[in-house]
C-alpha positions as a LaTeX table, in Angstrom:
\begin{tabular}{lrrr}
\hline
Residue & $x$ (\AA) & $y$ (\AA) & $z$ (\AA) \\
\hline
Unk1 & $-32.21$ & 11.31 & 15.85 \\
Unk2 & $-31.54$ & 7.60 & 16.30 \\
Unk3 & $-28.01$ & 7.51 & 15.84 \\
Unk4 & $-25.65$ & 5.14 & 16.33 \\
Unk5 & $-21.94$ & 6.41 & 15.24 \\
Unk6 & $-20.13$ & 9.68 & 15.84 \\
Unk7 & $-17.68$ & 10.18 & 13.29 \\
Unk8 & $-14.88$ & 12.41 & 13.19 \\
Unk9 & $-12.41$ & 13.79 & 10.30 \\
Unk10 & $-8.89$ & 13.80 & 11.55 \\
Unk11 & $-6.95$ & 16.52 & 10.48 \\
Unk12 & $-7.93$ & 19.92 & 10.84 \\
Unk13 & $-10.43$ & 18.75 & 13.13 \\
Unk14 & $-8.99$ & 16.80 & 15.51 \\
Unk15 & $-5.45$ & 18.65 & 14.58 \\
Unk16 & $-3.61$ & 20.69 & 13.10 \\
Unk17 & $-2.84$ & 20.01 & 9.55 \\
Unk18 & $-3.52$ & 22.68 & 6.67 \\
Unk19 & $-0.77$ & 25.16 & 8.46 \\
Unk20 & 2.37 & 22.98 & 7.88 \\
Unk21 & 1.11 & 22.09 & 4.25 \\
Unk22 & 1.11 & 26.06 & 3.69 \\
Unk23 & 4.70 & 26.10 & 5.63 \\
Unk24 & 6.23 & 23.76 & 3.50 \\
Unk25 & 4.58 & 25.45 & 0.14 \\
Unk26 & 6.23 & 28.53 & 1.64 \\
Unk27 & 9.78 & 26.92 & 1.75 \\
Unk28 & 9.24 & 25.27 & $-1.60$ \\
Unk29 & 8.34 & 28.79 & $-2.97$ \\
Unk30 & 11.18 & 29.60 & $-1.67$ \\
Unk31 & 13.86 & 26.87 & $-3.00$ \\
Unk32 & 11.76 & 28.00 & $-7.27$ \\
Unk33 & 11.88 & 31.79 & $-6.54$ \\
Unk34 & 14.44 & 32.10 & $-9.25$ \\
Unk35 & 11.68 & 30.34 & $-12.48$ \\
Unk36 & 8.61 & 31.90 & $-11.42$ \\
Unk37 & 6.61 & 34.52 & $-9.12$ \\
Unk38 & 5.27 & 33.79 & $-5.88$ \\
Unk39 & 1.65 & 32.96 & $-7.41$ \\
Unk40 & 2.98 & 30.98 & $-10.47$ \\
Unk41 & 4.69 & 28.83 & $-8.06$ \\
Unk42 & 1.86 & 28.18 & $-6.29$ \\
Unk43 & $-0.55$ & 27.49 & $-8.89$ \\
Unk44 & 1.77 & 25.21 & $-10.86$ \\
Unk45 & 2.24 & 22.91 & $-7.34$ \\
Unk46 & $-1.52$ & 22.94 & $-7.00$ \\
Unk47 & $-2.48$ & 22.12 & $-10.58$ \\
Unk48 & 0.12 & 19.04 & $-10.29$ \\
Unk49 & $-1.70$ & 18.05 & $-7.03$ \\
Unk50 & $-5.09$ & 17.97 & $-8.48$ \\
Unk51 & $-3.72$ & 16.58 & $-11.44$ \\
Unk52 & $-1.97$ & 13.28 & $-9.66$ \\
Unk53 & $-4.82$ & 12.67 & $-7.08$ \\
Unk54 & $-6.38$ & 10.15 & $-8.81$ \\
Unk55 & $-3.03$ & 8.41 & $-9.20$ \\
Unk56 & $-1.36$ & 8.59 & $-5.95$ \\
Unk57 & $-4.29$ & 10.05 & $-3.36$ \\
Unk58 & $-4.58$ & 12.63 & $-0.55$ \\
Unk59 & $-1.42$ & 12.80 & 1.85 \\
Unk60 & 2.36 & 13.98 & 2.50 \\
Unk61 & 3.93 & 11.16 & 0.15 \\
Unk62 & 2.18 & 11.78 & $-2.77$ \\
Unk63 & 2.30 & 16.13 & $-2.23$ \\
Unk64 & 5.74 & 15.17 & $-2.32$ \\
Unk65 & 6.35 & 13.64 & $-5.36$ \\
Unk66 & 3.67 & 16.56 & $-6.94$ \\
Unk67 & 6.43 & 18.88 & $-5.87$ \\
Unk68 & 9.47 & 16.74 & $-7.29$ \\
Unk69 & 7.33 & 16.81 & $-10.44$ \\
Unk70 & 6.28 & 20.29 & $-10.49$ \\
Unk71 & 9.65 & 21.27 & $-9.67$ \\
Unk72 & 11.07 & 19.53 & $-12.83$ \\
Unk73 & 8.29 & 20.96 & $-15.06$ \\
Unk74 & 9.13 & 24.68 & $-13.22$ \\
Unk75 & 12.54 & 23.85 & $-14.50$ \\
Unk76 & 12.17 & 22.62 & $-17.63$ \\
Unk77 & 13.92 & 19.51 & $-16.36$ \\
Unk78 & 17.11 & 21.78 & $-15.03$ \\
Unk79 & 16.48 & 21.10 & $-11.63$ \\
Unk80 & 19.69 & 20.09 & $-9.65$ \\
Unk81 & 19.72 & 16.99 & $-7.51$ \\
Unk82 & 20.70 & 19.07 & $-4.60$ \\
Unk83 & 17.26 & 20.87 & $-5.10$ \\
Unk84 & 15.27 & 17.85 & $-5.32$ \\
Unk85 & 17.23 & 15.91 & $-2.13$ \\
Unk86 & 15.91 & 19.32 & $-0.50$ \\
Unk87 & 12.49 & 19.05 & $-1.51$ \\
Unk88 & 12.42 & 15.18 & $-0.21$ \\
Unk89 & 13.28 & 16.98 & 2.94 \\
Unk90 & 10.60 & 19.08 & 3.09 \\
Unk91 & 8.47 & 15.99 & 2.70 \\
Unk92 & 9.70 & 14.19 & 5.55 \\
Unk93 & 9.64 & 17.61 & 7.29 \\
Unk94 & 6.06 & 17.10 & 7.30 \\
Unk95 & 6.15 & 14.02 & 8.07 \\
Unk96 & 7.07 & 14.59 & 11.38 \\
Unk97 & 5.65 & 17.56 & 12.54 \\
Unk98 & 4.24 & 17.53 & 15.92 \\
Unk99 & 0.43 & 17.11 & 16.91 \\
Unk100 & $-1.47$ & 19.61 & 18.00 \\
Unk101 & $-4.81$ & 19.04 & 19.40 \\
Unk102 & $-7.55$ & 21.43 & 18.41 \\
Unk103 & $-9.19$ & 23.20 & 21.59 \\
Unk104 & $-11.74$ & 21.09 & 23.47 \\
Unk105 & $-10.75$ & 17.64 & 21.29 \\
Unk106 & $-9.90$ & 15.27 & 24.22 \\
Unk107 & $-13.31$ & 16.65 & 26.50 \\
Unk108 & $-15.72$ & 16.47 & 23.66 \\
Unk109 & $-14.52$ & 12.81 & 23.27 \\
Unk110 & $-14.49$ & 12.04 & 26.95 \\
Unk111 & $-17.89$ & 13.53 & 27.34 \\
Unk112 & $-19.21$ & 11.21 & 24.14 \\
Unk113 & $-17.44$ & 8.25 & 25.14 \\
Unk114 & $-19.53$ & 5.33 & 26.51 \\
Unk115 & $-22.22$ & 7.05 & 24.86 \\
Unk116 & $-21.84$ & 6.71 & 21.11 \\
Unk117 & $-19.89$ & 4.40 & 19.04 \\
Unk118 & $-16.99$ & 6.78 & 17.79 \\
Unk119 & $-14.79$ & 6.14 & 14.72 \\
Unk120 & $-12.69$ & 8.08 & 12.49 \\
Unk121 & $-13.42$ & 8.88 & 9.03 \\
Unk122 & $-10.76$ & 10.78 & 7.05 \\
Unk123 & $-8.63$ & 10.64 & 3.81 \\
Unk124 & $-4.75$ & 10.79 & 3.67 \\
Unk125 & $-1.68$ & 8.25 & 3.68 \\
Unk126 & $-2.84$ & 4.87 & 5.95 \\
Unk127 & 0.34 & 5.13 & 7.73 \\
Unk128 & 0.92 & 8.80 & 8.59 \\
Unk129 & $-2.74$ & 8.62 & 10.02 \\
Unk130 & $-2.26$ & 6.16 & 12.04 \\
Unk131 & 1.35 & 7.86 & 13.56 \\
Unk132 & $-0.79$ & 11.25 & 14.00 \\
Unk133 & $-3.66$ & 9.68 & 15.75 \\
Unk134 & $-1.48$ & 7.28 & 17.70 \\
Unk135 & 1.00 & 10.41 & 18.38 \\
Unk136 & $-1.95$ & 11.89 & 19.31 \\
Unk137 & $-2.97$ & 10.12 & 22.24 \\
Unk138 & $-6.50$ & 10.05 & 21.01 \\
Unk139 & $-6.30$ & 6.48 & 19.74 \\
Unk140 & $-8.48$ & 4.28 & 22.67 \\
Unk141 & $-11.29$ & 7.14 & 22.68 \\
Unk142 & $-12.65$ & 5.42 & 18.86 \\
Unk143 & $-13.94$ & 2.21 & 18.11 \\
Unk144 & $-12.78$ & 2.49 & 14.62 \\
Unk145 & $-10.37$ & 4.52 & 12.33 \\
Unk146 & $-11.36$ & 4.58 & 8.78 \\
Unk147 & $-8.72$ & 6.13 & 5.95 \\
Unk148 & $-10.55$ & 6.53 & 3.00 \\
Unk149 & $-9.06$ & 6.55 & $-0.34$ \\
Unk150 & $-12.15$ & 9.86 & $-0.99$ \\
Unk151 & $-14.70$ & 11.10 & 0.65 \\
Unk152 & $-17.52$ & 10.74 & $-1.84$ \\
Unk153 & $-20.77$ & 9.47 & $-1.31$ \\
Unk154 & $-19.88$ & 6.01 & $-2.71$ \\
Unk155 & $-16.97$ & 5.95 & $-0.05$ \\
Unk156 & $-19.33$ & 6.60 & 3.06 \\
Unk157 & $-21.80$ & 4.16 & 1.97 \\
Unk158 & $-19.13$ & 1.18 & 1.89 \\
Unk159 & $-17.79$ & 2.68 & 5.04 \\
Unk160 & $-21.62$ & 2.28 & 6.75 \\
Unk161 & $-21.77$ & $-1.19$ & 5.12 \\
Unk162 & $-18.58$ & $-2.21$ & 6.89 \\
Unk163 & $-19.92$ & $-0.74$ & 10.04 \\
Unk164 & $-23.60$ & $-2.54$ & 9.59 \\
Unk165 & $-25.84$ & 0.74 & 9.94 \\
Unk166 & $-28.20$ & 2.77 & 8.53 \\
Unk167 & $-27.26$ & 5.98 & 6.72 \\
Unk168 & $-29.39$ & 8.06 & 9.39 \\
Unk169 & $-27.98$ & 6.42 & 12.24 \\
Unk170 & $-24.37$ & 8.06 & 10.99 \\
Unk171 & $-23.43$ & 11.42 & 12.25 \\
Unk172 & $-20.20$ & 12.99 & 10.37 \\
Unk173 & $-18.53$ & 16.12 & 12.05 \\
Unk174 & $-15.41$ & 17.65 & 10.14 \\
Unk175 & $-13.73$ & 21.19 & 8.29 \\
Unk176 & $-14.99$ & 20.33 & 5.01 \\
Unk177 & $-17.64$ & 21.28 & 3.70 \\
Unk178 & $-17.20$ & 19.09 & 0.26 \\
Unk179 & $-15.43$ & 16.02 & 2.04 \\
Unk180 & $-17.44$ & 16.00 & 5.44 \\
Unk181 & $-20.72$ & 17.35 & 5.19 \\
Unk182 & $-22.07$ & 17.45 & 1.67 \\
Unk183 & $-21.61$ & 13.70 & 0.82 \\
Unk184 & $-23.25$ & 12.69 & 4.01 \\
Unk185 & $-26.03$ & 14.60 & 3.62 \\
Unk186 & $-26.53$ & 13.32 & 0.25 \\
Unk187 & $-26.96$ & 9.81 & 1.05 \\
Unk188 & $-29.21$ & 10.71 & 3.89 \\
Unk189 & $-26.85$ & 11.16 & 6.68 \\
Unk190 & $-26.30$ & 13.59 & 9.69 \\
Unk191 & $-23.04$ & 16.18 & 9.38 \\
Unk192 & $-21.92$ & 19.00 & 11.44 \\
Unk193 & $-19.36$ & 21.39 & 9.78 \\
Unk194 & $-16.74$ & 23.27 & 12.36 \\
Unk195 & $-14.77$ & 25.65 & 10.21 \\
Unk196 & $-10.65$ & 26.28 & 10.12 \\
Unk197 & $-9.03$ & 29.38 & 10.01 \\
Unk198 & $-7.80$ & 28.01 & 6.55 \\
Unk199 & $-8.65$ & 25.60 & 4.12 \\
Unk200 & $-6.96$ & 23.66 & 1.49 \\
Unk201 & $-8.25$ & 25.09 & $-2.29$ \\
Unk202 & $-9.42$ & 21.68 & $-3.51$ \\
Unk203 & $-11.69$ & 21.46 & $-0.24$ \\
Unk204 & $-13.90$ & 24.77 & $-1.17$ \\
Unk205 & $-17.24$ & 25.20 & $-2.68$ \\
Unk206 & $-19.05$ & 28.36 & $-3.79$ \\
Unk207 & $-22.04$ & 27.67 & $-2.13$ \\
Unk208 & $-24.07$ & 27.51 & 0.73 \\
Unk209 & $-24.98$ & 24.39 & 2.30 \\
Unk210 & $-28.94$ & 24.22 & 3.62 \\
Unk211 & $-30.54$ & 20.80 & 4.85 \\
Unk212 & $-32.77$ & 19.50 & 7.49 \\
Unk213 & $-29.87$ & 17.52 & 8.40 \\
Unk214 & $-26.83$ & 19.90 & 8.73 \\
Unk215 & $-25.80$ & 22.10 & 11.05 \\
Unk216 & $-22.68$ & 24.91 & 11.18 \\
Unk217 & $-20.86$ & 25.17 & 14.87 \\
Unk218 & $-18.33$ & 27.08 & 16.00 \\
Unk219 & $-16.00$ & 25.06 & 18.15 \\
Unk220 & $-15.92$ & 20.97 & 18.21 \\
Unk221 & $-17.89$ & 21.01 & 22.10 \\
Unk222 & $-21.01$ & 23.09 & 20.94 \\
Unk223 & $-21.95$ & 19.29 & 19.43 \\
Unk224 & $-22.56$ & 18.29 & 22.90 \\
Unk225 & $-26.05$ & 20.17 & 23.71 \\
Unk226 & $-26.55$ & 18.14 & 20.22 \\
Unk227 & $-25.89$ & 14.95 & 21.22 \\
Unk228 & $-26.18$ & 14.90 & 25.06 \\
Unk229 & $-29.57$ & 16.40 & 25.57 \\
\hline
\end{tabular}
């Protein structure tokens, strides 16, 4: 390998992120328990999601509106404004939920520091990234934070054009298997998936991944025998 940039997805890689989306979903369960079960909930927020992603992309602002709007649907438009100011809550709940570092985060970029060019490379609201990576204290370890409106293979080519290098010269490491890896790989890239204990819906596929280029760790440091020979 001749590579040039590390990259790394930010949530669920870095930190912890899935966990307090599946907290909140709990609470808004919670606040519609009296229009539908458990489940229904759950797949009515999701299928609002998916449907508005195109419209307002990935992050906490526009989950919140989906649950406003799935809320109102739920309801048949019944929904109280006391409900709703409570659901806004739960948005900027999650807006502010700590950071939590995955285990061996701040050594695996001290140990590729100097080294590589690193960057990030992940999707979600411009702003909240930037407060979780600056909250972080991860910030001066990357030479570049990217927040991509999708992680398609369209998307990573402009993001290597903006970065002036070659598509095996890029080396992607994140929790997704559709977002992180398989896009990469398509356009002739290097990725490394580390799984999560859980995983948004949207971010599954029912297959396995196999390619010259790919490889499956455990933990985010096992990339160092990798890429410090």
């Amino acid at each position: 390998m001749n590579l040039k940039v590390i990259a790394f997805d930010a949530d669920d890689t870095l930190f912890i992120n899935e966990p307090y989306f599946q907290e909140t979903e709990e609470k808004f369960c919670a606040l519609m328990q009296d229009y539908l079960s458990r489940q229904g909930l759950s797949q009515a927020l999701f299928k609002t999601e998916i449907d508005n992603l195109d419209l307002y992309g990935y992050g906490i602002k526009g989950y919140t509106l989906s649950m406003i709007e799935a809320a109102m649907q739920i309801s048949n438009n019944t929904l109280s404004i006391e409900v709703v100011g409570k659901i806004i809550e739960l948005g900027k709940e999650l807006l502010q939920k700590p950071i939590e570092l995955l285990d061996g985060v701040e050594d695996t970029l001290q140990a590729l520091q100097g080294k590589y060019k690193l960057i990030v490379a992940t999707k979600g609201d411009l702003k909240d990234q930037q407060r979780k990576l600056h909250d972080s204290g991860l910030g001066p370890y990357f030479h570049h934070i990217e927040v991509m409106a999708d992680k398609q293979e369209l998307n990573y080519e402009k993001l290597l054009k903006r970065l002036d290098i070659k598509a095996h010269e890029f080396f992607m490491i994140g929790n997704s298997l559709k977002s992180d890896v398989l896009p990469v790989l398509n356009i002739g890239g290097y990725a490394v998936h580390i799984p999560f204990h859980t995983t948004w819906e949207h971010e599954k596929i029912n297959h396995k991944v196999e390619h010259s280029n790919f490889r499956a760790l455990e933990k985010i440091s096992d990339i160092l025998p990798i890429l410090l020979p």
